[in-house]
N, C-alpha and C positions, 0 to 999 in steps of 0.2 A: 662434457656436461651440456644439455643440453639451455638454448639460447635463454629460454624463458623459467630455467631452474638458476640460473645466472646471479640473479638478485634475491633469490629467497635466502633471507637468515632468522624466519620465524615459522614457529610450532608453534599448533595449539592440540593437544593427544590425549585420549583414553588414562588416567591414572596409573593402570595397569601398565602400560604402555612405556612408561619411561623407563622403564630397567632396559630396556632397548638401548640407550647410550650408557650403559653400564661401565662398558669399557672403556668409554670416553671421559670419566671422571676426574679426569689428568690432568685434562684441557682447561687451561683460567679463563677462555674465552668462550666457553660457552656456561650460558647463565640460565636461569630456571628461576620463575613467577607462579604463585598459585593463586590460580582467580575464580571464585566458586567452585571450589574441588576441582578444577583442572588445571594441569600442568601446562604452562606457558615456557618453552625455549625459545632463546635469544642466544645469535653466535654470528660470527663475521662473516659475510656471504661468499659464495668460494669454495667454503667448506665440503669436497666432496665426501669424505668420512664420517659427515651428520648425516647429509642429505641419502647417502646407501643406508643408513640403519632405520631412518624415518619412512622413506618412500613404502616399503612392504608394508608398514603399520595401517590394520584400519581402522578407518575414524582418527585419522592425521588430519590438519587443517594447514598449509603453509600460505606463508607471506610473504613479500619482498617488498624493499622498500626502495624506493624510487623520488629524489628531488623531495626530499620529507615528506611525503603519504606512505602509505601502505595500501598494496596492491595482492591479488590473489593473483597464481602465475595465470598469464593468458591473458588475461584482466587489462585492460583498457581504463576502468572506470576504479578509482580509489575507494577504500573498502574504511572503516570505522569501527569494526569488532573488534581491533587488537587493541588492549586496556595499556593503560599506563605506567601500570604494576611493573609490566618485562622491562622499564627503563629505569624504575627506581626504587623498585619493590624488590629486586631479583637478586639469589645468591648463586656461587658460585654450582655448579653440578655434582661436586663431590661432595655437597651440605643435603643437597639435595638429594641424593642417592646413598644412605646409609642403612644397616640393618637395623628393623626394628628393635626399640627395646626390649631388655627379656621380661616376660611377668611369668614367673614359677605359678606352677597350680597345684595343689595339693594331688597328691594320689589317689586314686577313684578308690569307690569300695569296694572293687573285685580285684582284688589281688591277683598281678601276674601268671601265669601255670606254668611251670618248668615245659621244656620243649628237649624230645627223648633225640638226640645222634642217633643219625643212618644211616644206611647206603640206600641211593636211587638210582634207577640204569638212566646211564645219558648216553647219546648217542655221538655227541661230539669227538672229531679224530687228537688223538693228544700223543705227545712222544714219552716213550716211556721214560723213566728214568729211575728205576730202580726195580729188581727181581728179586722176588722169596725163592729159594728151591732150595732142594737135598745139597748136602755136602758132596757127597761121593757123583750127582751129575756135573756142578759145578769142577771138581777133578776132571771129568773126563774131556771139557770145552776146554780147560787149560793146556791139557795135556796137546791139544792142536791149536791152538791159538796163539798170535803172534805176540811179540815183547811188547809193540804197541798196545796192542790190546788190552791188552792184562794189564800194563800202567795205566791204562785211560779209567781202569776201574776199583775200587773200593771196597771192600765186603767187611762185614761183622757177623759172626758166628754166634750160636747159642745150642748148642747140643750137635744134633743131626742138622739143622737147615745153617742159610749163611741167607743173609740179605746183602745185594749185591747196590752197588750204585752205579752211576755214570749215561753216558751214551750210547748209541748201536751198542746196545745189549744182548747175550747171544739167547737162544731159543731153546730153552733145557726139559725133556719130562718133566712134569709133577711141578715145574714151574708157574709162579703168579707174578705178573709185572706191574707193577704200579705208573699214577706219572704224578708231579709235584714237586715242590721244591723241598718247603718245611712242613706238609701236611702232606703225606704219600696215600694216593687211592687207589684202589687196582684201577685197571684199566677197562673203561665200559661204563664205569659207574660216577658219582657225583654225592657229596658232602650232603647229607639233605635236615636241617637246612641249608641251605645253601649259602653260606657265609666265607667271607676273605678267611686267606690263612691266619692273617695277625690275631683275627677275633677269634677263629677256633682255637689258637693254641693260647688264648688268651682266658677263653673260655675251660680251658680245663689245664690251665695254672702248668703250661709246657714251658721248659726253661730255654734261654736262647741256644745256650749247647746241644738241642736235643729233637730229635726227629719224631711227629705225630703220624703215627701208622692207622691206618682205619680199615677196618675188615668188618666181614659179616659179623663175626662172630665177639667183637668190643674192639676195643683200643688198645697201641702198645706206645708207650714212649722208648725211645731206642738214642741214647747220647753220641753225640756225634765223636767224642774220644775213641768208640770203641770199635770204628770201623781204621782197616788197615790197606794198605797195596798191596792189591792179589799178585804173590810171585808162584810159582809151582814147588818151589822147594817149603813154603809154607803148608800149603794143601797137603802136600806127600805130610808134614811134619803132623800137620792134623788129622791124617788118614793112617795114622799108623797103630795098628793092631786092631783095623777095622774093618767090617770085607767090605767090598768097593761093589 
């Protein structure tokens, strides 16, 4: 710390300003004065952890006190702006730092407009984690793919396709890959709006069992019950009296 920041243990800042020791609210030793709409801190000098969150602040004013005066740093000659408020007017900084209260406002007179789900191309790189494709190409990746592999991954079937889950996913004709956890997108593309998963699936009433699919063409919910461990003697089972 530098010689002449030494003794400063007073602010005087910007209103706006004090959310700046927001974090500091903890602290019983640093106090807070309001003297003509501005905020007055007072805290034990020393304090490197004020003095880094005040210094950046513009329109900071500090103090230091010295043999009972109060002094501007640098200052030689004692100073008389600091009020008396910060030594008996002052609460603690977590009294001082609270959110405001709520005041509800009635709802305007233009009612809400529904907002239509879409897809929008994003460009961001993202890992896949899930693949739509035929049944019958999914057979044929099994059929060379190792024991690893095929445990690492999950499918649920619905007629001809299977939607596949997992990691390093393999690369199949007529295949779409999505990435996602609980809201699956293809790949390329982006929710639009652009909302957390919790909201989208909250927005269209998805249960936690159950995976939100989004495609050009609407929405599918898909339960997570109904995916299974891709073994090969499965696919053969579901490939039987089918042409491949």
């Amino acid at each position: 710390m530098s010689p002449a920041l030494e003794h400063v243990c007073c602010a005087s800042l910007p209103p706006s300003a004090l959310s700046a020791l927001a974090d500091l609210r903890r602290e019983p030793d640093i106090r807070v004065a309001w003297v003509d709409g501005r905020p007055w801190v007072r805290w034990e000098a020393g304090s490197e952890a004020v003095l880094r969150r005040l210094l950046p602040v513009s329109g900071v004013d500090l103090f230091a006190r010295r043999e009972g005066l109060w002094y501007r740093p640098g200052c030689h000659l004692p100073t008389f702006e600091v009020p008396e408020a910060i030594e008996s007017g002052a609460v603690p900084l977590c009294r001082a730092i609270t959110p405001m209260p709520v005041r509800p406002s009635p709802p305007g007179e233009v009612a809400p407009a529904p907002v239509r789900l879409a897809l929008a191309r994003d460009d961001r790189a993202r890992p896949a984690t899930a693949l739509r494709c035929p049944l019958s190409g999914l057979r044929r990746w099994a059929e060379t793919a190792t024991t690893a592999e095929l445990s690492a991954a999950a499918a649920a079937r619905a007629g001809d396709e299977v939607m596949l889950l997992g990691r390093g996913l393999p690369v199949i004709a007529g295949g779409v890959r999505f990435w996602g956890d609980g809201v699956l997108v293809p790949l390329g593309f982006r929710a639009d709006p652009d909302l957390p998963e919790p909201a989208l699936r909250r927005s269209l009433r998805v249960a936690e069992d159950a995976l939100l699919v989004l495609e050009a063409d609407g929405v599918e919910v898909v339960p997570r019950e109904a995916f299974r461990r891709v073994t090969r003697a499965g696919l053969r089972l579901a490939l039987e009296g089918r042409p491949t």
